[in-house]
C-alpha positions in Angstrom: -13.5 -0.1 5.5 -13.6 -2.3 8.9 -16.9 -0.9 9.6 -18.0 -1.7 5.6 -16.7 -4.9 6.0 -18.1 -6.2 9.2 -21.7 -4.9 9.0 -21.6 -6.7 5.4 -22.2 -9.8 7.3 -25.9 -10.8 8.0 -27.1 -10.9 11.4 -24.4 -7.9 12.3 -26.9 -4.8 13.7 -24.1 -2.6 15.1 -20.2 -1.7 15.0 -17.6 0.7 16.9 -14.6 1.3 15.6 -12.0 2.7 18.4 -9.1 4.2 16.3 -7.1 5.2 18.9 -7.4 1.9 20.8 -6.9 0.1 17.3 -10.7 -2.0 18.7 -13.7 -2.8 17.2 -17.2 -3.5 19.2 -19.5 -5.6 17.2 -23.1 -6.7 18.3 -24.4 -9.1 16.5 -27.7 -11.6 16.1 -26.0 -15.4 17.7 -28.7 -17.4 15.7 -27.7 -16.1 12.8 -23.9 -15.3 13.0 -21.3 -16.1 15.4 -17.4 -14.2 16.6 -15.8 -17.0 14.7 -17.6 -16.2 11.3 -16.7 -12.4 12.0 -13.0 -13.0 13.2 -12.7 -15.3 9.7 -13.9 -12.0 8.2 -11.1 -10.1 9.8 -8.8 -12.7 9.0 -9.0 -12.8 5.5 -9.3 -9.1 4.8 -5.3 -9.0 6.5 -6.9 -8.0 9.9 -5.1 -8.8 12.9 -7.3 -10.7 15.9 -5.8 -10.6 19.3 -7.7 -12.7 22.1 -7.6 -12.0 25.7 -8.9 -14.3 28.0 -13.3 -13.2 28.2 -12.6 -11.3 25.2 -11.4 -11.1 21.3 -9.8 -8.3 20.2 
């Protein structure tokens, strides 16, 4: 579903899902998308975002 969900959104070319570490590794296109539109994604489909300083989880 995470996977379904993210790559829905244009200018997203690959995700990784880590179960066991509860991640996900998205690369994505910056002139047409950027983390906040994906984290909003996330966000609204009840998925948790936890930031670390250099990096969103």
């Amino acid at each position: 579903m995470v996977a379904r969900l993210v790559t829905s959104i244009n200018g997203v070319s690959r995700v990784n899902i880590n179960i066991p570490d509860r991640t996900v590794n998205v690369a994505y296109d910056s002139r047409i998308t950027d983390a906040y539109v994906i984290q909003m994604t996330l966000l609204k489909a009840g998925y948790k975002i936890v930031e670390e300083p250099g990096r969103i989880f």
